[in-house]
C-alpha positions as a Python dict, from the first residue, in 0.01 Angstrom:
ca = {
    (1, 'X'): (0, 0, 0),
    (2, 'X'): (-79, 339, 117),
    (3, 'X'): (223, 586, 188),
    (4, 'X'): (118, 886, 448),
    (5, 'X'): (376, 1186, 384),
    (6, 'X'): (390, 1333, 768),
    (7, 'X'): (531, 1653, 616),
    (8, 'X'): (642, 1931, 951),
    (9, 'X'): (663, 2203, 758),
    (10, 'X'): (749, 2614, 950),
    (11, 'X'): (705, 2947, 757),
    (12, 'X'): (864, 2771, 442),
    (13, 'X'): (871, 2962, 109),
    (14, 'X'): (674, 2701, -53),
    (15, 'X'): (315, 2664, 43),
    (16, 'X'): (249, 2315, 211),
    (17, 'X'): (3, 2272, -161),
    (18, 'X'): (314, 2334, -363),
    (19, 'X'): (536, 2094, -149),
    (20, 'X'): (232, 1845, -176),
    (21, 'X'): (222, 1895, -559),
    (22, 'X'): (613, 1812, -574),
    (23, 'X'): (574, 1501, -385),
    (24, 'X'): (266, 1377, -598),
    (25, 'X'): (398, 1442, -938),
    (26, 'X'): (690, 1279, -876),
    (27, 'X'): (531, 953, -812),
    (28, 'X'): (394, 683, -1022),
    (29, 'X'): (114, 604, -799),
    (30, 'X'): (-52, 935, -698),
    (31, 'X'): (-390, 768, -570),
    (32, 'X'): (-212, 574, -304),
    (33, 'X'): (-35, 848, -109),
    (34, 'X'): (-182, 1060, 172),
    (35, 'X'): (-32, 1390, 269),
    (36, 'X'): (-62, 1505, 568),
    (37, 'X'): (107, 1892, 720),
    (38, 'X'): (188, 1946, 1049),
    (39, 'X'): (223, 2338, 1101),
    (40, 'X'): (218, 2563, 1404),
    (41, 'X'): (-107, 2727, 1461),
    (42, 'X'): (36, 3112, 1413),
    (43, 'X'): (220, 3025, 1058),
    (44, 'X'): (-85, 3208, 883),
    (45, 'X'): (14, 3129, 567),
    (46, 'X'): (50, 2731, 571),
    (47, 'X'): (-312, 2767, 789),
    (48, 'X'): (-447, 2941, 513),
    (49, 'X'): (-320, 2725, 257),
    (50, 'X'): (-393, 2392, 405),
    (51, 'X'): (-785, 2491, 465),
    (52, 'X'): (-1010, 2200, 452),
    (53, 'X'): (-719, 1952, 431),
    (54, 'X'): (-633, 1670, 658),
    (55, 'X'): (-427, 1891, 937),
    (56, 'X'): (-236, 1838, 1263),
    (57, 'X'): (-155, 2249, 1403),
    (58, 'X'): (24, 2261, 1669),
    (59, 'X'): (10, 2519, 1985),
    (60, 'X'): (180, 2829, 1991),
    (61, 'X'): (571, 2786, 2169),
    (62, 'X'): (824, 2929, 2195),
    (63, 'X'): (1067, 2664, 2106),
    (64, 'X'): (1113, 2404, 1835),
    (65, 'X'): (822, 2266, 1649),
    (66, 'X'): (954, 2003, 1413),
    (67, 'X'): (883, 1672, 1622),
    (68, 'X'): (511, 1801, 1780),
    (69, 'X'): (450, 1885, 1426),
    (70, 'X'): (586, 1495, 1278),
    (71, 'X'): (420, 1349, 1510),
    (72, 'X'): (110, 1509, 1499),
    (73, 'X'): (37, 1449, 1108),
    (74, 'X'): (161, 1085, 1200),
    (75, 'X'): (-124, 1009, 1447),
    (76, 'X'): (-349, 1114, 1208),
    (77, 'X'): (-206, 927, 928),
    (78, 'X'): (-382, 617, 787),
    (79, 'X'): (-81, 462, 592),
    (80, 'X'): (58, 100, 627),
    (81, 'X'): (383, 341, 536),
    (82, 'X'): (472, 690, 702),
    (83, 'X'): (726, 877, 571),
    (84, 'X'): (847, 1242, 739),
    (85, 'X'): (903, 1488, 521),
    (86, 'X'): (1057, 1892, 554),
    (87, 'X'): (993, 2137, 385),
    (88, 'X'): (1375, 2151, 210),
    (89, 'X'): (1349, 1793, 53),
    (90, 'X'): (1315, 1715, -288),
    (91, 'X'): (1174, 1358, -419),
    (92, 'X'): (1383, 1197, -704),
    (93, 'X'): (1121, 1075, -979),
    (94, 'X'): (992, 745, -914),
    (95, 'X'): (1031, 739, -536),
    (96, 'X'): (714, 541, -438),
    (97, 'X'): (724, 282, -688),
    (98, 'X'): (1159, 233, -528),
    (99, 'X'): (997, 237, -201),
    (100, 'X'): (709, 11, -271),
    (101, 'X'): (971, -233, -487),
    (102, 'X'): (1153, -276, -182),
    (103, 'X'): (877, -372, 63),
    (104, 'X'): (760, -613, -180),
    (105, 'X'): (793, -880, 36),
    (106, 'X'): (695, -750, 337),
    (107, 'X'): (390, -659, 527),
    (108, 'X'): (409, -304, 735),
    (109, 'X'): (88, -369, 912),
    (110, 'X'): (216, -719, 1047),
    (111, 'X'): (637, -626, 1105),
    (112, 'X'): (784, -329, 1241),
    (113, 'X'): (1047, -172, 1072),
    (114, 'X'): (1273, 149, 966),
    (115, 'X'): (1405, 226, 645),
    (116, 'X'): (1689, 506, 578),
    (117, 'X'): (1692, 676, 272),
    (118, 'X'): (1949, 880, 87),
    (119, 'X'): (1936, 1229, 200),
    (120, 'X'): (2313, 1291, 265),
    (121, 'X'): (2673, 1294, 83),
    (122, 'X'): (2779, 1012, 248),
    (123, 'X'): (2756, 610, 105),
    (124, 'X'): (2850, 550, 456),
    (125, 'X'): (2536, 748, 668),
    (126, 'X'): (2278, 534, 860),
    (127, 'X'): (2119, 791, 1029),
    (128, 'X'): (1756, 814, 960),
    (129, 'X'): (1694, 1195, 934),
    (130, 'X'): (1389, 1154, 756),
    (131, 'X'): (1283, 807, 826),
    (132, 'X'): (1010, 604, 697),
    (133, 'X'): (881, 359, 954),
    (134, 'X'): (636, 36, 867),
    (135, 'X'): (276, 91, 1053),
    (136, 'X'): (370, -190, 1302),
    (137, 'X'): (657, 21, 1429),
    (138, 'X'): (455, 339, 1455),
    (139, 'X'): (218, 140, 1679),
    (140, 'X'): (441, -7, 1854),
    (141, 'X'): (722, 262, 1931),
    (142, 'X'): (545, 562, 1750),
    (143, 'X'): (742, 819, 1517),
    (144, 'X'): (994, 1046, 1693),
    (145, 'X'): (1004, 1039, 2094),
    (146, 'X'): (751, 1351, 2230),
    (147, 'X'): (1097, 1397, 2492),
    (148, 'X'): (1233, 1583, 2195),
    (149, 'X'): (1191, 1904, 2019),
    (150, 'X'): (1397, 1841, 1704),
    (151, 'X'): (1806, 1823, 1788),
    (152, 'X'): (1891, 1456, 1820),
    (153, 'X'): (1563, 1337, 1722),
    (154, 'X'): (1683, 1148, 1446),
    (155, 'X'): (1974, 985, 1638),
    (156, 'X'): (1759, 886, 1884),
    (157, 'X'): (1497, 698, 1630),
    (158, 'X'): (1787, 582, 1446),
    (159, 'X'): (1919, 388, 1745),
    (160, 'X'): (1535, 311, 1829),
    (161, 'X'): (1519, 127, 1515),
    (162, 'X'): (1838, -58, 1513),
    (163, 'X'): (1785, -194, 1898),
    (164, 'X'): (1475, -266, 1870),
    (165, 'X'): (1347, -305, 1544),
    (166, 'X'): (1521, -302, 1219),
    (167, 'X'): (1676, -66, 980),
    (168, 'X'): (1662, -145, 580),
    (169, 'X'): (1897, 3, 365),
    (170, 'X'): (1679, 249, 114),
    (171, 'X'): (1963, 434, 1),
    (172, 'X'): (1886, 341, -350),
    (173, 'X'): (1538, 596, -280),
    (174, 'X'): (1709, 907, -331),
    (175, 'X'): (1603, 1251, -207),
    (176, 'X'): (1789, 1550, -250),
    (177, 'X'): (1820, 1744, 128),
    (178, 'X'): (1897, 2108, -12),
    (179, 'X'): (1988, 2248, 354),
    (180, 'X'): (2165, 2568, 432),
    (181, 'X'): (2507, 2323, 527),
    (182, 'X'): (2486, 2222, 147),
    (183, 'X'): (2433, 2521, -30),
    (184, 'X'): (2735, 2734, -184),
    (185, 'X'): (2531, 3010, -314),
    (186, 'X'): (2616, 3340, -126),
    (187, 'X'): (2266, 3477, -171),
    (188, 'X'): (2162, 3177, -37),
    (189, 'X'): (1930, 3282, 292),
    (190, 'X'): (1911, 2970, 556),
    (191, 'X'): (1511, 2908, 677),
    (192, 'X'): (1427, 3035, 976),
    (193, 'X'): (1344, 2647, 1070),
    (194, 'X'): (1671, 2564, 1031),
    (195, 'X'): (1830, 2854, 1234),
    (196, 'X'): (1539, 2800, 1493),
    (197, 'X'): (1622, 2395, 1535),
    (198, 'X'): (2003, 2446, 1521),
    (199, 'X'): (1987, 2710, 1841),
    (200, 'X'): (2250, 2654, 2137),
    (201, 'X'): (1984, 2631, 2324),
    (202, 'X'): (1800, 2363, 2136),
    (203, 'X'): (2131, 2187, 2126),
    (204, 'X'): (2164, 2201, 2469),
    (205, 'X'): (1848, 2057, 2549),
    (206, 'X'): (1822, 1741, 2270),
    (207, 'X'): (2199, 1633, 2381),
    (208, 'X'): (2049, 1627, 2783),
    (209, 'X'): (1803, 1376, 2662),
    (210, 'X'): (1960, 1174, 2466),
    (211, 'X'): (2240, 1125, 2672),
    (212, 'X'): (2036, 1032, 2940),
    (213, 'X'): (1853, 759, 2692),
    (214, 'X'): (2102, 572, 2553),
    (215, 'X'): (2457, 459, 2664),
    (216, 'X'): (2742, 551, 2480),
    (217, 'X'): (2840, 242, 2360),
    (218, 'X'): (2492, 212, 2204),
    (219, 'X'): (2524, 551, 2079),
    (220, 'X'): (2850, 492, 1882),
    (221, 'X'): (2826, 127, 1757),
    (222, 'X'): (2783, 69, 1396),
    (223, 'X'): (2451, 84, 1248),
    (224, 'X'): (2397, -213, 1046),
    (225, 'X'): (2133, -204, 767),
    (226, 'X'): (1950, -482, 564),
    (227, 'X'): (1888, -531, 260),
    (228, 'X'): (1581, -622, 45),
    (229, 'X'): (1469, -926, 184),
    (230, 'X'): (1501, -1208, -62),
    (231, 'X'): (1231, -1420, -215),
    (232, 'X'): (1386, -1730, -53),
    (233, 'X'): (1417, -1613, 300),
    (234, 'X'): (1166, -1651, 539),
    (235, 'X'): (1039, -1368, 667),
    (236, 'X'): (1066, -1530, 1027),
    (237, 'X'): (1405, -1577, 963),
    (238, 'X'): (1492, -1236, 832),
    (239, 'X'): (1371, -1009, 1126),
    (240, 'X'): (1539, -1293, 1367),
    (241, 'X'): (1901, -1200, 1210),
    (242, 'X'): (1821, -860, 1415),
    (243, 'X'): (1911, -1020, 1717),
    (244, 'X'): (2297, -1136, 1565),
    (245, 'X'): (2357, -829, 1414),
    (246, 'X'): (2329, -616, 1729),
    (247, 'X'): (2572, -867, 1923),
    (248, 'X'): (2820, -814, 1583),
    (249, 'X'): (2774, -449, 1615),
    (250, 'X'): (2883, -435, 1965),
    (251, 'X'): (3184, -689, 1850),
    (252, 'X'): (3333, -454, 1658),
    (253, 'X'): (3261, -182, 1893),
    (254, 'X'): (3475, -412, 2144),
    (255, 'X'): (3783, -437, 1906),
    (256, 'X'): (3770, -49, 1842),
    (257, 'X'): (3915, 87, 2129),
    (258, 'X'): (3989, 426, 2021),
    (259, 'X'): (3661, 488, 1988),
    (260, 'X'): (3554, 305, 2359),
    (261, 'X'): (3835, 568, 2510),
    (262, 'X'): (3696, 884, 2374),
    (263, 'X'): (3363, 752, 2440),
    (264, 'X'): (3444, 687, 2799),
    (265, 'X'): (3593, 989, 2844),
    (266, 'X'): (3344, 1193, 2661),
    (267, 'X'): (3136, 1014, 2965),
    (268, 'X'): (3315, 1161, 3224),
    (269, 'X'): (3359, 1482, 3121),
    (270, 'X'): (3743, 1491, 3062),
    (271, 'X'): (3722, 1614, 2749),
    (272, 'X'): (3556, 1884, 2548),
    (273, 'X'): (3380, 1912, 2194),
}
């Protein structure tokens, strides 16, 4: 199984070499993993250093990068796996052979699925900010939706997935996301990515889109992942429980109705965040 590391990397302190170096020699299987950068055409340094490599650049723009740059390395990727990567994540040891451990029943080339990984605090977060997506999915619904530039992209692939696909639980794959939110250290400087994809502005412009995409209920429901499929279970079988646990997650939407008031009133504009 082949694992293509879509990697959208932006004036990072760490050449996209050093980040590919991390990835690799934290694996077990090395020969079966493709990197592939996605960098913006005037980020001289990740140009220079990715010379003669298997490249998506992207135009010059003024505004956020990150999904053009994703996306790009995706359609260029050859994996039956395709994992997106930043430039501020680092792999725990042994992350392939978790990853491949899981899929061991499954084929990515013949089902489409989504599988969220533990790059948060939380044991309760489902969204997929750095999702890995089967090759079925990726031809099927791609990576993350061109419509957006980086805010809300991975809410809107999370609830991509989980409507229309499937999300397993990889949380056991774990991959430290050293962000400017979770770093204490004063002298800590935030990447200019990071500042760049968190702009009012880029806000702005993600939450138009995605409110436009999906309703709210669809938007707040609970995201319900699987788990490993079992030996015993037909595969059939597995991906058809899809269809009960959306109806379930709507359920329990139903029966919260604190959350169906704000969300209605978010709707309407009566109240303000």
């Amino acid at each position: 199984m082949l694992i293509s590391l879509c990697h959208a990397t932006f004036y990072s302190k760490k050449k996209p070499n050093e980040i590919k170096e991390l990835w690799l020699k934290n694996s077990y299987h090395r020969d079966s993993i493709e990197y592939i950068p996605g960098l913006n055409k005037d980020d001289l340094e990740a140009v220079n250093d990715t010379e003669g490599m298997n490249r998506f650049i992207s135009i010059e723009t003024d505004f956020c990068t990150a999904v053009n740059n994703w996306n790009g390395a995706a359609s260029i990727s050859k994996g039956d796996i395709l994992f997106a990567i930043a430039d501020d994540l680092m792999p725990s040891k042994g992350w392939d052979k978790k990853l491949r451990e899981l899929l061991i029943n499954l084929n990515p080339r013949k089902y489409h699925f989504a599988i969220k990984i533990n790059d948060s605090n939380s044991n309760f977060d489902t969204k997929m900010r750095h999702p890995i997506i089967s090759r079925k999915y990726y031809e099927k619904f791609g990576l993350f939706d061109n419509k957006f530039r980086g805010v809300f992209c991975d809410d809107d692939i999370t609830n991509t997935a989980f409507w229309k696909s499937l999300i397993i639980d990889g949380r056991e794959i774990k991959i430290e996301h050293n962000n400017g939110n979770q770093n204490k250290s004063k002298n800590f400087k935030i990447p200019i990515s990071t500042i760049n994809i968190n702009k009012k502005s880029e806000y702005e412009y993600g939450f138009k889109i995605i409110q436009e995409k999906w309703s709210y209920k669809r938007l707040i429901a609970k995201k319900i992942l699987f788990k490993k499929k079992p030996n015993f279970l037909n595969e059939k079988f597995y991906f058809n429980l899809t269809k009960f646990v959306r109806i379930f997650s709507l359920i329990l939407l139903f029966f919260n109705f604190k959350e169906v008031f704000i969300a209605i009133y978010k709707k309407l504009g009566k109240l303000k965040y």
